[in-house]
Every structure is written in C-alpha cells, then in structure tokens.
C-alpha positions as CSV (number, residue, x, y, z in Angstrom):
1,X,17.8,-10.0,2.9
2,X,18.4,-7.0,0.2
3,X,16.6,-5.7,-2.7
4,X,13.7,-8.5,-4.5
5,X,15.4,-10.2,-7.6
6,X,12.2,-8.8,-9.6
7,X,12.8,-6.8,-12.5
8,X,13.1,-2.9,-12.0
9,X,13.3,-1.6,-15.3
10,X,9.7,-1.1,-15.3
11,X,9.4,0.8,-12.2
12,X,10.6,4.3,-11.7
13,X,11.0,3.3,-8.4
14,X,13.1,1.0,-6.4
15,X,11.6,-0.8,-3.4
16,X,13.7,-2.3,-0.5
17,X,13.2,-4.2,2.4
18,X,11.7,-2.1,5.4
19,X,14.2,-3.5,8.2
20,X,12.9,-1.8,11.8
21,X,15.6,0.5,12.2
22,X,15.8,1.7,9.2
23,X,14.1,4.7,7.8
24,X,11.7,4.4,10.7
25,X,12.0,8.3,11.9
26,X,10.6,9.3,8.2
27,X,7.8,6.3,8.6
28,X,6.8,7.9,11.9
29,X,6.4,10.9,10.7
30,X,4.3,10.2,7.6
31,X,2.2,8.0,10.2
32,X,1.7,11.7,12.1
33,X,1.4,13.3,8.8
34,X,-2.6,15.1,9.0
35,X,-3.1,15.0,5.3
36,X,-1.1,11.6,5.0
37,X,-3.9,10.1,7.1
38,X,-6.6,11.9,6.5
39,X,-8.0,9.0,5.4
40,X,-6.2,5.7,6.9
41,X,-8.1,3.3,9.5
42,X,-5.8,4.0,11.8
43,X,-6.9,7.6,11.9
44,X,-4.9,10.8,12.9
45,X,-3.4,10.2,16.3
46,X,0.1,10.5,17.6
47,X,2.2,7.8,16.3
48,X,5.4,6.5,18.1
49,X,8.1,4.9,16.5
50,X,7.8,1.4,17.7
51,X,3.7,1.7,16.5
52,X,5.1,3.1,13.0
53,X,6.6,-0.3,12.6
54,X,3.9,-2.6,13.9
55,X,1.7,-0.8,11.3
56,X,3.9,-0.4,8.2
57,X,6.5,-3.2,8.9
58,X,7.1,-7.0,8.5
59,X,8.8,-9.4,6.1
60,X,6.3,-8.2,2.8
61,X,7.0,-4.6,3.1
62,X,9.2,-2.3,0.8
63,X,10.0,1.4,1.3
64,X,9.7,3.2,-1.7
65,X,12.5,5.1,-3.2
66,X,12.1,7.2,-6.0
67,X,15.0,9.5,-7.5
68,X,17.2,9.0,-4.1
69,X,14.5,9.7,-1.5
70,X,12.3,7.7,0.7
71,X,8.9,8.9,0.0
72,X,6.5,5.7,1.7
73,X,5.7,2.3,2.2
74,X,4.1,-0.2,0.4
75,X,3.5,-3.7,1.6
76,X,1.6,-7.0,1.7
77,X,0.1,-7.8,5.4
78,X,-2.3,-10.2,6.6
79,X,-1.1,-13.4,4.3
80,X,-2.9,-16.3,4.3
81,X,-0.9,-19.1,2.3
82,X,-3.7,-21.5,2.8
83,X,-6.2,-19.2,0.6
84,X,-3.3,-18.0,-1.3
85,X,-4.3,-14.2,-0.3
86,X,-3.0,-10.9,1.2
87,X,-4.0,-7.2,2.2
88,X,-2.2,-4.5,0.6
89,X,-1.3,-1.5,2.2
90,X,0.5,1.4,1.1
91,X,1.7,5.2,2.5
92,X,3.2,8.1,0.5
93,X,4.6,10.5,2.7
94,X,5.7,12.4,-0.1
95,X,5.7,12.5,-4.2
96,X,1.8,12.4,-4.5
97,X,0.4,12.7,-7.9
98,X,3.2,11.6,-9.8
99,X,2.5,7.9,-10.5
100,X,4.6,6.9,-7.5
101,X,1.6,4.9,-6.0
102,X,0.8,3.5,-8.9
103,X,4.1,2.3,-9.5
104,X,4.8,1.1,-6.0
105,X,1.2,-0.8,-6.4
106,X,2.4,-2.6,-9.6
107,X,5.1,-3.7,-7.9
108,X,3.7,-4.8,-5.2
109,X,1.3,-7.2,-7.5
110,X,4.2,-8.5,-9.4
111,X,5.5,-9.6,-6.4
112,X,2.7,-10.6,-4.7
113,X,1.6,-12.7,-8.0
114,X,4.6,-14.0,-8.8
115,X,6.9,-14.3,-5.9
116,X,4.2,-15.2,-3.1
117,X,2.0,-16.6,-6.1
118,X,-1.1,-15.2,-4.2
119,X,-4.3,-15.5,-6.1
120,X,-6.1,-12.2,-4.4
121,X,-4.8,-9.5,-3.2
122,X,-7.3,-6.9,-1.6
123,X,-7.7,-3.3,0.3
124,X,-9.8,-0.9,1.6
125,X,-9.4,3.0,1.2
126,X,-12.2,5.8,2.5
127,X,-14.1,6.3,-1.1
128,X,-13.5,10.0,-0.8
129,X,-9.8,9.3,-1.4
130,X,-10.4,9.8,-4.8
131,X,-6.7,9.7,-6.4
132,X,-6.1,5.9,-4.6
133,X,-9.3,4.5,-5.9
134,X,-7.9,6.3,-9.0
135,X,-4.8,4.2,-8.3
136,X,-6.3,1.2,-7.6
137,X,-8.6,1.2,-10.8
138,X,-5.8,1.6,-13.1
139,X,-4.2,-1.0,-11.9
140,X,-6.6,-3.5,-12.0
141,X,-8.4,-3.5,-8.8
142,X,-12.3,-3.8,-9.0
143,X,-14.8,-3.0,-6.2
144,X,-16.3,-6.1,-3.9
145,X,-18.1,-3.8,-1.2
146,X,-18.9,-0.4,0.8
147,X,-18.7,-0.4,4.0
148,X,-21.4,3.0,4.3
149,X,-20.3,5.4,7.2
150,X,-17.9,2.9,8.4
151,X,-15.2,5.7,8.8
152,X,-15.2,8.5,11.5
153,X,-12.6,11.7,11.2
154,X,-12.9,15.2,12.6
155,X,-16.4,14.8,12.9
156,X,-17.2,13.2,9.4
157,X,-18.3,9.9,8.6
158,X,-16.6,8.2,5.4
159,X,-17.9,5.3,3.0
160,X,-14.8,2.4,3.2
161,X,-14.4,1.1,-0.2
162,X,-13.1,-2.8,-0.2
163,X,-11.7,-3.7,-3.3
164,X,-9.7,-6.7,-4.8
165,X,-7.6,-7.8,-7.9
166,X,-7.1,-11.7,-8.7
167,X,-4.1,-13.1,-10.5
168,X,-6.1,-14.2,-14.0
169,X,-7.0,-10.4,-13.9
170,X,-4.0,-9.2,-12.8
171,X,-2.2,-11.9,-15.5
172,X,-4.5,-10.5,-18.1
173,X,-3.8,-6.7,-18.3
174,X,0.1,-7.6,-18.4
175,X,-0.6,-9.2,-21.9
C-alpha cells in the first residue's frame, strides 16, 4: 500500500495507511482514553487491541501524524459504492485544539471526494462535543438531524448530532 498520492502540502499533517500491527498499542490506548471518549458511541469501556482495530481499522483509514508523532485516526467506514457514500470517523488521542482535526478532516474529504468520488460523506458526534461540531462546521458539514437523549455516559444523557457534507458543497468552498 503506502502513503495516498494526494497532495500534502496543504496539510500540516501526513496521513498513512493504518496496517493492524502497526501503531495499534497507541490506538488502544486512545480507545481507553476517559476524556478521548467521553463522547464516542462506543462509550468508555475497556478496549483490547484486537477491538481497537475492528473499530478504527480497515482499507479507508489513515493514522495521523503530525510533527513526527502519531496523535489519532481518521478514516472512512461504512462505504456504500452503490449510493456513492461513507461515514467518517475520526480519534485524536493527542494534539487537541491545534487544527489537527480539522486538518485530518479535510483530508479525509479530499480523498473521500476525489479518490473514492463519494457524493456524501456523513457522522455523528454527541452535540456537547462542542470543538468537533466546531470542526465539522468549518469544514463544510451541515446538520441533517438530532438524535435527542440518544447517548448515555456516567449517568448523563447526550443529544447525537448527525451531520453531512456533499461533494457540490464540499467542491464549492475549495473555490
């Protein structure tokens, strides 16, 4: 495989293929990570290697790299080539709040727009997760839905936002 043959110099940040055995110890424990998945679907429970790469591995996903170090995940899951659509998912076990996300999300459109030549990409994040509905907004995501109290974490319910970006939208803010 190796790195994507999409252009970098964009990107402070340089995505490569997430092979299983590699990096997998530092996915696991960003997967066990309390404020790393304070908010996640998958909810804070123990999380063994081999479930580490079920959830954040598979032929669409990148670790991100940013000055050197491995600092999370980003990824398309879920394909559907028929409908031309995907579900992005990402995790930043480290380097929050410096534009790293965001980053690794534009990336992730490019290629998901111009490699896989999707036409939607979508996601859902708890709505109190503030800075990656920040993330997503700014890079072009708008919302479709709430899911009210469809989240449950030490003993709080949370409002699951849904939210999607299409290629003419995506195709429009890169004019």
């Amino acid at each position: 495989m190796g790195q994507s043959r999409l252009s970098f110099r964009h990107y402070p940040i340089r995505p490569r293929y997430h092979l299983s055995t590699d990096a997998d110890r530092e996915v696991q424990a960003w997967c066990n990570d309390s404020v790393t998945t304070r908010y996640m679907a998958t909810g804070r429970r123990h999380v063994t290697r081999s479930m580490a790469n079920w959830l954040w591995g598979g032929p669409y996903a990148f670790l991100v790299v940013a000055d050197g170090v491995r600092v999370g995940v980003v990824g398309l899951y879920e394909l559907d080539r028929l409908s031309e659509k995907a579900e992005l998912r990402i995790i930043l076990g480290a380097g929050r709040g410096q534009g790293i996300g965001t980053a690794a999300v534009r990336w992730m459109l490019d290629y998901g727009f111009r490699r896989l030549r999707l036409w939607r990409i979508y996601l859902g994040t708890a709505q109190k997760n503030e800075a990656a509905v920040r993330c997503f907004y700014k890079c072009g995501f708008v919302n479709e839905a709430l899911l009210v109290d469809d989240l449950r974490r030490d003993g709080f319910r949370f409002t699951n936002v849904r939210m999607a970006i299409l290629r003419p939208a995506w195709e429009a803010q890169r004019r």
